[in-house]
PyMOL Python script that loads the backbone (N, CA, C, O; Angstrom):
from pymol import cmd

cmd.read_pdbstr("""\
ATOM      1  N   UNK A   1     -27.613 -42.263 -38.317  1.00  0.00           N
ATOM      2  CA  UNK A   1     -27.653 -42.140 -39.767  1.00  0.00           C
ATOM      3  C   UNK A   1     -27.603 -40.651 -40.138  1.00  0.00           C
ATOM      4  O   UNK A   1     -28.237 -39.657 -39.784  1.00  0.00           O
ATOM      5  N   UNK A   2     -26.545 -40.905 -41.035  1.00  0.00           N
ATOM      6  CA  UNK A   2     -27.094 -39.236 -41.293  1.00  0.00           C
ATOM      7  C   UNK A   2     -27.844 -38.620 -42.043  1.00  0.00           C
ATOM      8  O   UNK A   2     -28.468 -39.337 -42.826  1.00  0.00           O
ATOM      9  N   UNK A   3     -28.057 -37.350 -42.115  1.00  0.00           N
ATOM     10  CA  UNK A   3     -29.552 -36.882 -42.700  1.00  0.00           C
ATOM     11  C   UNK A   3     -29.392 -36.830 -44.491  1.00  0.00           C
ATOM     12  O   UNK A   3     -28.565 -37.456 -45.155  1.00  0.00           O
ATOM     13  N   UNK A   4     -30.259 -36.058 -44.907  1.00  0.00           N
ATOM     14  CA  UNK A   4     -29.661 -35.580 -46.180  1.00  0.00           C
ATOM     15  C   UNK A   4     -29.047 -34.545 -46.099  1.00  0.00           C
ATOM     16  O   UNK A   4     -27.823 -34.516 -46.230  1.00  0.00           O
ATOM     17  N   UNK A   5     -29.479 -33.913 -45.961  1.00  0.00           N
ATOM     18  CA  UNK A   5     -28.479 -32.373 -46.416  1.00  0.00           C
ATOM     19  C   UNK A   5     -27.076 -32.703 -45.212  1.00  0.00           C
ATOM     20  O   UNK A   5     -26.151 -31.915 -45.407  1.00  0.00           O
ATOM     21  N   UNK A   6     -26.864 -33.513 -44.280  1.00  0.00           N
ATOM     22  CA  UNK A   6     -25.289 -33.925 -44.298  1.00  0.00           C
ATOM     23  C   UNK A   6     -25.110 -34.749 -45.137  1.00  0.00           C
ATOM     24  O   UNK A   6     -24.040 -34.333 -45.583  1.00  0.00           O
ATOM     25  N   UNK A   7     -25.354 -35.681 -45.751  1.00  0.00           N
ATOM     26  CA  UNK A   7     -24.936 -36.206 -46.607  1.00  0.00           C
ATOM     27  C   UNK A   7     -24.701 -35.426 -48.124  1.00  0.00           C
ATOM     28  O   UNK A   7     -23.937 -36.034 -48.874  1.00  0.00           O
ATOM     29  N   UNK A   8     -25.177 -34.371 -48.556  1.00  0.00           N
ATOM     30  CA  UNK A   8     -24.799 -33.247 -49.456  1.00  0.00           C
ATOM     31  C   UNK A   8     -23.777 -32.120 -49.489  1.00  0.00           C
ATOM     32  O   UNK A   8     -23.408 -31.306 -50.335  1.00  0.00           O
ATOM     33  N   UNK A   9     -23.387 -32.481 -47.882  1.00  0.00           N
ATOM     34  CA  UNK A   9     -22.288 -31.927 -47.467  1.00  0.00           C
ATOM     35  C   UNK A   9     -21.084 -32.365 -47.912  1.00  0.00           C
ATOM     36  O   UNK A   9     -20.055 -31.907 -48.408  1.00  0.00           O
ATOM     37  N   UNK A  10     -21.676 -33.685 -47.482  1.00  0.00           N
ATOM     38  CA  UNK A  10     -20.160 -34.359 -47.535  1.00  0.00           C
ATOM     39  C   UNK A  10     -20.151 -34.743 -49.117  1.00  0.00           C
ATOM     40  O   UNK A  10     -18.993 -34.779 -49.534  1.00  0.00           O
ATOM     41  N   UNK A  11     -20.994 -34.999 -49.982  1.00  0.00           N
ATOM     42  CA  UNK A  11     -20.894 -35.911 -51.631  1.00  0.00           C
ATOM     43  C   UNK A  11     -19.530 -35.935 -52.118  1.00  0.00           C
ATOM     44  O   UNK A  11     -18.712 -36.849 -52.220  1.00  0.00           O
ATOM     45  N   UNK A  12     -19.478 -34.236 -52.495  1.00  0.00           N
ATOM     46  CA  UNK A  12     -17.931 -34.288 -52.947  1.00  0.00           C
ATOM     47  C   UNK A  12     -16.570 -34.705 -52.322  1.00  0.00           C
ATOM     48  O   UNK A  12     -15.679 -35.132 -53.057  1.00  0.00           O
ATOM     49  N   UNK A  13     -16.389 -34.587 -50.964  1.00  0.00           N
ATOM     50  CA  UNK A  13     -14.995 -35.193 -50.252  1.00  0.00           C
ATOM     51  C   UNK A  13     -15.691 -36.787 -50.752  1.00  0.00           C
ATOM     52  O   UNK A  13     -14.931 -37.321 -51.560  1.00  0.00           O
ATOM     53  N   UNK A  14     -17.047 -37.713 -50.430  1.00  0.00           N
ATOM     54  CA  UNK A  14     -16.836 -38.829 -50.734  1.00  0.00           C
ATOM     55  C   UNK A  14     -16.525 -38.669 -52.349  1.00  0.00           C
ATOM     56  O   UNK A  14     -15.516 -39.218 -52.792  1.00  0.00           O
ATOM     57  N   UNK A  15     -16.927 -38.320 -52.759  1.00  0.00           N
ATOM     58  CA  UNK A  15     -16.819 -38.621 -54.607  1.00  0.00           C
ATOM     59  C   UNK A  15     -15.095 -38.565 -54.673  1.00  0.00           C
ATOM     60  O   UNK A  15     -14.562 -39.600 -55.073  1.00  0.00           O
ATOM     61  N   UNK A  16     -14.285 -37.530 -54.341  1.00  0.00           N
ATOM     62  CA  UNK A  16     -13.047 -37.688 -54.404  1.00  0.00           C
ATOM     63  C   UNK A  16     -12.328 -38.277 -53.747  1.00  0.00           C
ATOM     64  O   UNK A  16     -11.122 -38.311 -53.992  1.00  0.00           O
ATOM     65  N   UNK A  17     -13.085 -39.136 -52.352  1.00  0.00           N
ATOM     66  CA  UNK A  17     -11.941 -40.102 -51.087  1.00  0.00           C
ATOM     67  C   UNK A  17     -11.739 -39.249 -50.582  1.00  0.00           C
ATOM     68  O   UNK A  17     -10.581 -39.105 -50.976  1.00  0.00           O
ATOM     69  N   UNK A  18     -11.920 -38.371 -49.895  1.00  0.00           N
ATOM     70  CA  UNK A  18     -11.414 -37.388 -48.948  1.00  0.00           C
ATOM     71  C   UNK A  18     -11.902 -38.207 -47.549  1.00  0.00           C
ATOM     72  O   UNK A  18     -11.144 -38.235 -46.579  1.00  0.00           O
ATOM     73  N   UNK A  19     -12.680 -38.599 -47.529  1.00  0.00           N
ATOM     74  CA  UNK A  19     -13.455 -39.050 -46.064  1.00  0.00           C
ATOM     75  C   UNK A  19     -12.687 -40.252 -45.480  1.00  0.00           C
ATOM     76  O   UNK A  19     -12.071 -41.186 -45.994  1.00  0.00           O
ATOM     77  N   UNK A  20     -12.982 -39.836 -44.074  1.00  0.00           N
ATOM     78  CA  UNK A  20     -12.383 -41.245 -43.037  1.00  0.00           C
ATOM     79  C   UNK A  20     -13.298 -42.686 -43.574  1.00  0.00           C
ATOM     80  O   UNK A  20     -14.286 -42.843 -44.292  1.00  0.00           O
ATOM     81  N   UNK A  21     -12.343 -43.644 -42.771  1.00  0.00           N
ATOM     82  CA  UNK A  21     -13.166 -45.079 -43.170  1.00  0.00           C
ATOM     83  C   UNK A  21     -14.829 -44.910 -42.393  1.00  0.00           C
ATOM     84  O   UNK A  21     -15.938 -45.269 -42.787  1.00  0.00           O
ATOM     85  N   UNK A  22     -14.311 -44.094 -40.957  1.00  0.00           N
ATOM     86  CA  UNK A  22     -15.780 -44.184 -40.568  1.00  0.00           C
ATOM     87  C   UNK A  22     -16.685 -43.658 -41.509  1.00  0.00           C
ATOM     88  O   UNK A  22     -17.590 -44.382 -41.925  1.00  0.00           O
ATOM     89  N   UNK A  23     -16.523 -42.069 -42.046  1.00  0.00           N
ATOM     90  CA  UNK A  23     -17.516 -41.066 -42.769  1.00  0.00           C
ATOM     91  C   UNK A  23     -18.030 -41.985 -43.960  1.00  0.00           C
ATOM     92  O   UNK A  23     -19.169 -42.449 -43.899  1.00  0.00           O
ATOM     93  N   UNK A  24     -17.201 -42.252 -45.042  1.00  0.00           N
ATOM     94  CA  UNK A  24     -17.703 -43.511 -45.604  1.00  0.00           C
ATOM     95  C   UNK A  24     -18.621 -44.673 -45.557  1.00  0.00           C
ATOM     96  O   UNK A  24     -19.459 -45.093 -46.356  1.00  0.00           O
ATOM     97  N   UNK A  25     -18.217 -45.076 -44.377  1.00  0.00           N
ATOM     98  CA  UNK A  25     -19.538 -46.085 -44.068  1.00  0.00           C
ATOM     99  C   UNK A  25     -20.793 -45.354 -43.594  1.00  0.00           C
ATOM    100  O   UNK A  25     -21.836 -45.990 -43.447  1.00  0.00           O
ATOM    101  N   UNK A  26     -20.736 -44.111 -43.362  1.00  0.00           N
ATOM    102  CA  UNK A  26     -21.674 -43.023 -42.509  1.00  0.00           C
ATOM    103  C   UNK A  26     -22.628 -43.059 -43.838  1.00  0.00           C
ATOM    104  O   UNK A  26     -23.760 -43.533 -43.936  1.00  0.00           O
ATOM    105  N   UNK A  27     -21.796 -42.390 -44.867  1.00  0.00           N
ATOM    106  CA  UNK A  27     -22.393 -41.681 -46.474  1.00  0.00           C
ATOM    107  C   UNK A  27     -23.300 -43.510 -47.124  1.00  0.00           C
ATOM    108  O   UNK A  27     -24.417 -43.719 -47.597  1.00  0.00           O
ATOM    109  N   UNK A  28     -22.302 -44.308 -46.860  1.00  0.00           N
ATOM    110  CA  UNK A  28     -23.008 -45.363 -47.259  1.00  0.00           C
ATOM    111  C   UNK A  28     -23.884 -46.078 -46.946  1.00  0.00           C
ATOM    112  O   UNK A  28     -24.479 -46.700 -47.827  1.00  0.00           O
ATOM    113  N   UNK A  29     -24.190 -46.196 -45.786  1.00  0.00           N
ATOM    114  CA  UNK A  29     -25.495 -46.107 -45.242  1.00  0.00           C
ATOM    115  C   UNK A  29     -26.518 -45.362 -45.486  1.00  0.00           C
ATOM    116  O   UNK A  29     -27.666 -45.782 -45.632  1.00  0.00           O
ATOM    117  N   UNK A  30     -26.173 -44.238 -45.544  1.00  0.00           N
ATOM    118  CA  UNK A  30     -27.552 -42.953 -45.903  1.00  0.00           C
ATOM    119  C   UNK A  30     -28.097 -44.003 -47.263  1.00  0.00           C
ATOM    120  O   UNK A  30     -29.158 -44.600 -47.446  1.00  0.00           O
ATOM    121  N   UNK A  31     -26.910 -43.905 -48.028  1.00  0.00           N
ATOM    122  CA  UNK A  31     -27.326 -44.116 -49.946  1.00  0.00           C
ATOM    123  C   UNK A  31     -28.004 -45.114 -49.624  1.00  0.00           C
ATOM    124  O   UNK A  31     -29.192 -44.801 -49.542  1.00  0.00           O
ATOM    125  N   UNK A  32     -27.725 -46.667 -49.295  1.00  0.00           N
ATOM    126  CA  UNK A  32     -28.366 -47.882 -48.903  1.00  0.00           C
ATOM    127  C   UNK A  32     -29.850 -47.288 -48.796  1.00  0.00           C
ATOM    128  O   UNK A  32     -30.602 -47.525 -49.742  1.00  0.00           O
ATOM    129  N   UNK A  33     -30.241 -46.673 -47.917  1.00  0.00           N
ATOM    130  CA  UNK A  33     -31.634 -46.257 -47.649  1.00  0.00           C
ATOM    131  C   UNK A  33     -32.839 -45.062 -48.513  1.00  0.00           C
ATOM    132  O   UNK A  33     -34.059 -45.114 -48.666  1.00  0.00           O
ATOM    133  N   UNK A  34     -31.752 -44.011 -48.951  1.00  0.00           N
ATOM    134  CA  UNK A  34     -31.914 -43.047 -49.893  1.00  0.00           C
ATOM    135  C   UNK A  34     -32.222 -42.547 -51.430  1.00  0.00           C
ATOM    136  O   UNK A  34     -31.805 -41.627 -52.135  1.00  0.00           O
ATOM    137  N   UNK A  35     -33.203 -43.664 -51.596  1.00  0.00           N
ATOM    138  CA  UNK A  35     -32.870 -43.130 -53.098  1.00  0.00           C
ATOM    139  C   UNK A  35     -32.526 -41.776 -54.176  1.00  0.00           C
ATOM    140  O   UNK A  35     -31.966 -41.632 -55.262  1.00  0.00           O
ATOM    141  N   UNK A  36     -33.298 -40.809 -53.060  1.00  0.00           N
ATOM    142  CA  UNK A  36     -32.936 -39.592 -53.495  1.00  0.00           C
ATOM    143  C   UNK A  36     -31.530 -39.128 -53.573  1.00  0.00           C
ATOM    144  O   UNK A  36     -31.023 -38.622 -54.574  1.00  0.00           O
ATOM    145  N   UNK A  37     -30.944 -39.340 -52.448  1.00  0.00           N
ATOM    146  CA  UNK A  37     -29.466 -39.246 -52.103  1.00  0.00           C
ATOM    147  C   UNK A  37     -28.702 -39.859 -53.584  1.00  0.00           C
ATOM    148  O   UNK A  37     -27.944 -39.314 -54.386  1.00  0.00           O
ATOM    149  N   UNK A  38     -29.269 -41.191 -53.520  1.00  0.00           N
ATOM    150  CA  UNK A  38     -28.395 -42.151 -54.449  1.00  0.00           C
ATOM    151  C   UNK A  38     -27.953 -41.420 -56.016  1.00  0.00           C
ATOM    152  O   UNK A  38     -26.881 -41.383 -56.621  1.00  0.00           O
ATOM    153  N   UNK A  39     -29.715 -40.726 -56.416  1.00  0.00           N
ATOM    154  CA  UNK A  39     -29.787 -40.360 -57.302  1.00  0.00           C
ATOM    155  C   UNK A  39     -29.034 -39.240 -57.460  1.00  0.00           C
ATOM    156  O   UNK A  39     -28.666 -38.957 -58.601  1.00  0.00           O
ATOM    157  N   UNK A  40     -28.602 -38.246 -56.153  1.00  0.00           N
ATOM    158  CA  UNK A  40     -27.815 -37.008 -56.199  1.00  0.00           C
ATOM    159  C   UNK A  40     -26.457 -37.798 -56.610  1.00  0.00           C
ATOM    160  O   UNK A  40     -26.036 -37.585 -57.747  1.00  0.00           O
ATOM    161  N   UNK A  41     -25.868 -38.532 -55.926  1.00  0.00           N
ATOM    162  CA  UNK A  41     -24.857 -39.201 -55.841  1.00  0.00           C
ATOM    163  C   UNK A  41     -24.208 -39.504 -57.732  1.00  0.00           C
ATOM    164  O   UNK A  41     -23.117 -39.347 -58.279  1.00  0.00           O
ATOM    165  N   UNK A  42     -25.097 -39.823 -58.035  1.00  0.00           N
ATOM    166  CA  UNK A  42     -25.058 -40.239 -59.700  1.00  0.00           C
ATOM    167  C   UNK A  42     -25.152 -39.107 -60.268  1.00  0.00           C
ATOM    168  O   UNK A  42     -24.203 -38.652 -60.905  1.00  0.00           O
ATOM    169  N   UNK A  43     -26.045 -38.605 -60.167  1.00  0.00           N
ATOM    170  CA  UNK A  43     -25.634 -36.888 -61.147  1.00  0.00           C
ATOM    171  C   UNK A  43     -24.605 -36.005 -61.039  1.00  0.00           C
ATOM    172  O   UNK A  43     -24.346 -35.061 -61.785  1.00  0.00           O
ATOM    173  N   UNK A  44     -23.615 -36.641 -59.343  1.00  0.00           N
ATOM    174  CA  UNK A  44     -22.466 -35.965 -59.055  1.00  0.00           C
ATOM    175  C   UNK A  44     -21.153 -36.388 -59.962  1.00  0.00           C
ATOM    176  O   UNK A  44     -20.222 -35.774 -60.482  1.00  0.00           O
ATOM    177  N   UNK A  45     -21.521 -37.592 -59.886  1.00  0.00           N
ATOM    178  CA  UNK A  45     -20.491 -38.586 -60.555  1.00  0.00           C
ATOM    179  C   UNK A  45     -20.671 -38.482 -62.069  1.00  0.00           C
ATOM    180  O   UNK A  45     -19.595 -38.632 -62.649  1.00  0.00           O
ATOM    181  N   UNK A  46     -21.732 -38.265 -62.901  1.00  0.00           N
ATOM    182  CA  UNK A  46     -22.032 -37.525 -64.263  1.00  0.00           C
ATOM    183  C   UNK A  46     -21.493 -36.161 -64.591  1.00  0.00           C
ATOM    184  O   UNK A  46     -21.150 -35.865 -65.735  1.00  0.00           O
ATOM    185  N   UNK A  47     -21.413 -35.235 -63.450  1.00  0.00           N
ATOM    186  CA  UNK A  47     -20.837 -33.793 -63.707  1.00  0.00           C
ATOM    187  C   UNK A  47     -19.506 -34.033 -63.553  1.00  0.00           C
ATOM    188  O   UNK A  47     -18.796 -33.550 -64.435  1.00  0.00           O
ATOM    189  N   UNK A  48     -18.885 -34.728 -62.559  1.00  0.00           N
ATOM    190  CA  UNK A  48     -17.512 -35.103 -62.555  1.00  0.00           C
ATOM    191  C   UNK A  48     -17.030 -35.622 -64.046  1.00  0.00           C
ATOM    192  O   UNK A  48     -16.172 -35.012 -64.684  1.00  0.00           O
ATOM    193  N   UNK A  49     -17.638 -36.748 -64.502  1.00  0.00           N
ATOM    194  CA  UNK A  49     -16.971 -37.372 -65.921  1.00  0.00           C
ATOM    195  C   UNK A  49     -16.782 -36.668 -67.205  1.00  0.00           C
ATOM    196  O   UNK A  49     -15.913 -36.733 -68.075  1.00  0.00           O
ATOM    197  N   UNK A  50     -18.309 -35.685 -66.998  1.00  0.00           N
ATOM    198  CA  UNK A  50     -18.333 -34.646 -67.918  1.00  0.00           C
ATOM    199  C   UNK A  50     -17.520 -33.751 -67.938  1.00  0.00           C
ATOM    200  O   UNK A  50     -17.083 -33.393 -69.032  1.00  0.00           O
ATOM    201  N   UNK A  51     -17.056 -33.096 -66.690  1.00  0.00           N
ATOM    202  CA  UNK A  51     -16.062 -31.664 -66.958  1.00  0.00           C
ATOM    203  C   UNK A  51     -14.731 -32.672 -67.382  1.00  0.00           C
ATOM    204  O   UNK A  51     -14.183 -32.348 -68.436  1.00  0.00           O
ATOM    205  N   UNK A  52     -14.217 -33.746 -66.731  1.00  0.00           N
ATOM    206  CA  UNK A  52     -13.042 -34.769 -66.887  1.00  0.00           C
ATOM    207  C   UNK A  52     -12.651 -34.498 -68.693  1.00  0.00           C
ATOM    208  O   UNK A  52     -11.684 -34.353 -69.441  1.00  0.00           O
ATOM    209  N   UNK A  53     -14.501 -34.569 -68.715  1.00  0.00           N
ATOM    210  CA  UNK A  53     -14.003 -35.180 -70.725  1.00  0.00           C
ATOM    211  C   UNK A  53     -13.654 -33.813 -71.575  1.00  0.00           C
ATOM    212  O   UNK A  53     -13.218 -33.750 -72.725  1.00  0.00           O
ATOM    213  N   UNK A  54     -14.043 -32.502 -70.476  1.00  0.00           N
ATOM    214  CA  UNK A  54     -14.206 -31.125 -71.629  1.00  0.00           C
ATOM    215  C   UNK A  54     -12.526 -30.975 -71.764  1.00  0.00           C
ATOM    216  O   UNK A  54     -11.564 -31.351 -71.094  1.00  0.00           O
ATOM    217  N   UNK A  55     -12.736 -30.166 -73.087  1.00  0.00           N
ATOM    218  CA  UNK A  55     -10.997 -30.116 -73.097  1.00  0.00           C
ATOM    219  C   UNK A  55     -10.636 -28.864 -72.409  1.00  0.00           C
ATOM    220  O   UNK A  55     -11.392 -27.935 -72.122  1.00  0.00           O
ATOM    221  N   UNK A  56      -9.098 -28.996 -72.137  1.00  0.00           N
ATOM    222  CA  UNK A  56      -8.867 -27.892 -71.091  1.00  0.00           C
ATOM    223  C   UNK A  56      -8.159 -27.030 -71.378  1.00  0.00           C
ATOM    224  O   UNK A  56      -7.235 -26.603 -70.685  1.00  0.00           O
ATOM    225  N   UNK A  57      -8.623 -26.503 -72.863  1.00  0.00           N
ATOM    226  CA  UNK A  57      -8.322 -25.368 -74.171  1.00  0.00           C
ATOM    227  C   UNK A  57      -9.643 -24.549 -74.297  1.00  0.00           C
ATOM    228  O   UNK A  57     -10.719 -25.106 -74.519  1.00  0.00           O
ATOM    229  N   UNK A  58      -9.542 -23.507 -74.179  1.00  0.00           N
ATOM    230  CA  UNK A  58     -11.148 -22.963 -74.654  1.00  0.00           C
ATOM    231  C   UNK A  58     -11.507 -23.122 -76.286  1.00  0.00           C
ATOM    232  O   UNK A  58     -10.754 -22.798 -77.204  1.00  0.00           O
ATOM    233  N   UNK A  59     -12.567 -23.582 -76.388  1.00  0.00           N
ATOM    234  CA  UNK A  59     -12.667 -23.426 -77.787  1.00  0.00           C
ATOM    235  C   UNK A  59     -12.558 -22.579 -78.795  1.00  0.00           C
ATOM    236  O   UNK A  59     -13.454 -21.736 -78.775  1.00  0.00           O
ATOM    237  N   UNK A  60     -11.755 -22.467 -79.732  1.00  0.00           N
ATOM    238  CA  UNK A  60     -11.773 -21.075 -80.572  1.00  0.00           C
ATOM    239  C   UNK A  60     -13.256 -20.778 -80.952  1.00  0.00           C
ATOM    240  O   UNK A  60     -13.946 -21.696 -81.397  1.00  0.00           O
ATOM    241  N   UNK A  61     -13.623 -19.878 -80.837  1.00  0.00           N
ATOM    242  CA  UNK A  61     -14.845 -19.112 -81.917  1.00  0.00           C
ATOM    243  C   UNK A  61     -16.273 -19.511 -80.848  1.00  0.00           C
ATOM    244  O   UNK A  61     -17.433 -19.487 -81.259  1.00  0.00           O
ATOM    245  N   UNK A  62     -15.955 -19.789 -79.734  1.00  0.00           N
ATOM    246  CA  UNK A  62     -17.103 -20.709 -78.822  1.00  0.00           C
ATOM    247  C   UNK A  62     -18.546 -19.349 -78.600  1.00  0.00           C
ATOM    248  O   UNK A  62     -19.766 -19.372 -78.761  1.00  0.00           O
ATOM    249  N   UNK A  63     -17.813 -18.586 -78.279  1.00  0.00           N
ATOM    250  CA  UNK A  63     -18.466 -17.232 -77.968  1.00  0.00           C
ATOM    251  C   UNK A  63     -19.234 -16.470 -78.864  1.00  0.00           C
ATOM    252  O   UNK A  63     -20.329 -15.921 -78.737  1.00  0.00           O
ATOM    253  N   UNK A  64     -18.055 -16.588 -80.244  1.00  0.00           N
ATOM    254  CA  UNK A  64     -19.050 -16.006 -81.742  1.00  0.00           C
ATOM    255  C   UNK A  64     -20.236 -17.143 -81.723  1.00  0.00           C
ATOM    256  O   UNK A  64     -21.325 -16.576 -81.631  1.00  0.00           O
ATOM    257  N   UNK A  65     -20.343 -18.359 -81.773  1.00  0.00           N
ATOM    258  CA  UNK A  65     -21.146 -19.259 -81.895  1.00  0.00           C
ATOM    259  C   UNK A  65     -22.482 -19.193 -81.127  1.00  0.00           C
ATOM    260  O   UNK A  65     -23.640 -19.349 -81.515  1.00  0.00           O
ATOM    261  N   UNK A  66     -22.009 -18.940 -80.030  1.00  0.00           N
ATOM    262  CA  UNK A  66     -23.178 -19.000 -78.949  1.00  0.00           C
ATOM    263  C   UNK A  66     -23.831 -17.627 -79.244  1.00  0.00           C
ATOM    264  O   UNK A  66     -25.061 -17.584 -79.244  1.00  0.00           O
ATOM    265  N   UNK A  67     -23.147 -16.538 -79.485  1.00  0.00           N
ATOM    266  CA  UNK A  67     -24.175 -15.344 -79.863  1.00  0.00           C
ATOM    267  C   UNK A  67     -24.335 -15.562 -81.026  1.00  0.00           C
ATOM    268  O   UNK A  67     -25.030 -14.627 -81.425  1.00  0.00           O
ATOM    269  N   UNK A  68     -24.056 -16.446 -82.119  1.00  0.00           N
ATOM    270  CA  UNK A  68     -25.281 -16.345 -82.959  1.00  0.00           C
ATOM    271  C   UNK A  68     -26.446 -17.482 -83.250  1.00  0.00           C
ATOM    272  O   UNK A  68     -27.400 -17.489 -84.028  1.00  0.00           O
ATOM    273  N   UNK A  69     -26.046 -18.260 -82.466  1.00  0.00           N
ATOM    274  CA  UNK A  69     -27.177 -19.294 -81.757  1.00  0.00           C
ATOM    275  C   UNK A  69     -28.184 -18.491 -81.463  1.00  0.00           C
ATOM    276  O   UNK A  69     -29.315 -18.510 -81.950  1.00  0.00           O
ATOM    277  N   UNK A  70     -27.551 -17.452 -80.279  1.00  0.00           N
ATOM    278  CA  UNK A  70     -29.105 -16.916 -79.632  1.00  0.00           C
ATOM    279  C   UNK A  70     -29.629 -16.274 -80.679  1.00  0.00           C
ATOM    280  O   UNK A  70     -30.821 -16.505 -80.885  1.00  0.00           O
ATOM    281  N   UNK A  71     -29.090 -15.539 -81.394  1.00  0.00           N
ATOM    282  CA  UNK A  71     -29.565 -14.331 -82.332  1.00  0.00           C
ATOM    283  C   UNK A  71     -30.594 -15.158 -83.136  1.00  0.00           C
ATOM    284  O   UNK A  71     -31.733 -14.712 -83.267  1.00  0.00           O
ATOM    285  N   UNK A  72     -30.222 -16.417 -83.716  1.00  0.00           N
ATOM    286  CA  UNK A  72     -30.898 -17.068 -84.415  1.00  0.00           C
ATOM    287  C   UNK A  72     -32.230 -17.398 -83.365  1.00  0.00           C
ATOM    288  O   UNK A  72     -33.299 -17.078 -83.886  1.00  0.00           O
ATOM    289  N   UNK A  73     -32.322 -17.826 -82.349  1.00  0.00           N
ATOM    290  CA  UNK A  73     -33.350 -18.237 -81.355  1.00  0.00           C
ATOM    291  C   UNK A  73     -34.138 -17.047 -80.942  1.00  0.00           C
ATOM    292  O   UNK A  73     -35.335 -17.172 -80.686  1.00  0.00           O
ATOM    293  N   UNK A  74     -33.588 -16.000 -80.869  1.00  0.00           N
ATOM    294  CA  UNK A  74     -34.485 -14.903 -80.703  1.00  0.00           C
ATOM    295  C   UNK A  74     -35.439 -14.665 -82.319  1.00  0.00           C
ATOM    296  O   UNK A  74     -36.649 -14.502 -82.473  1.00  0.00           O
ATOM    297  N   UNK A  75     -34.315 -14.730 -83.352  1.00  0.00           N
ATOM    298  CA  UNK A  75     -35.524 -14.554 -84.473  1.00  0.00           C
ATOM    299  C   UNK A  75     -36.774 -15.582 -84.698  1.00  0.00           C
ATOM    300  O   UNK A  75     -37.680 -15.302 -85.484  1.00  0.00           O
ATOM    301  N   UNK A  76     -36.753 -16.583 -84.075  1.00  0.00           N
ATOM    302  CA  UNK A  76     -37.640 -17.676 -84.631  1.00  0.00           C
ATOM    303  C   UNK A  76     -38.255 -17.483 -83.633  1.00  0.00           C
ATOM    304  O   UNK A  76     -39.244 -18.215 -83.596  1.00  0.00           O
ATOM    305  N   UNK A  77     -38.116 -16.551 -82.391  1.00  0.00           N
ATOM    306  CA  UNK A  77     -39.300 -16.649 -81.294  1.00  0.00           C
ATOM    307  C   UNK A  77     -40.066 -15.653 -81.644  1.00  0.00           C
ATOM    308  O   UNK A  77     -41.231 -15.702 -81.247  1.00  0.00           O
ATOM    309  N   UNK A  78     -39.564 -14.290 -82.615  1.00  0.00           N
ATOM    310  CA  UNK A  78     -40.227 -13.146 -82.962  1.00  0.00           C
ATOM    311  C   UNK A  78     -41.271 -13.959 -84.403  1.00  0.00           C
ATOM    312  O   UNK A  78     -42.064 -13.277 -85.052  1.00  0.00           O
TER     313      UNK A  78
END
""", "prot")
cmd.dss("prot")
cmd.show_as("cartoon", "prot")
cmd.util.cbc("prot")
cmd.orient("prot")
């Protein structure tokens, strides 16, 4: 079986199919037993869907925004 941190090795080739039929059944076994794993496994597959959905234009004005977000967050902490 393999451990965790091989199985963190490998997440992403499994998340994209990169892996042999054996490695696969290797990774799937760990998860079967792992909940921790499982749970990495799902937050991998959440960051994947998420960047999928960002658009692949930068946002106009993203930068003015975010500095005056902070500016605003720094005044309400003073």
């Amino acid at each position: 079986m393999l451990t965790c941190k091989e199985q963190v090795a490998r997440s992403s080739d499994y998340l994209d199919g990169q892996l042999s039929f054996r490695e696969r059944l290797m990774v799937r076994h760990h998860l079967m037993f792992c909940p921790n794993c499982r749970r990495f496994i799902r937050q991998m597959r959440l960051m994947q869907a998420t960047l999928r959905a960002m658009p692949e234009e930068p946002v106009v004005g993203v930068d003015e925004l975010a500095e005056r977000l902070a500016s605003e967050q720094r005044k309400h902490r003073d």
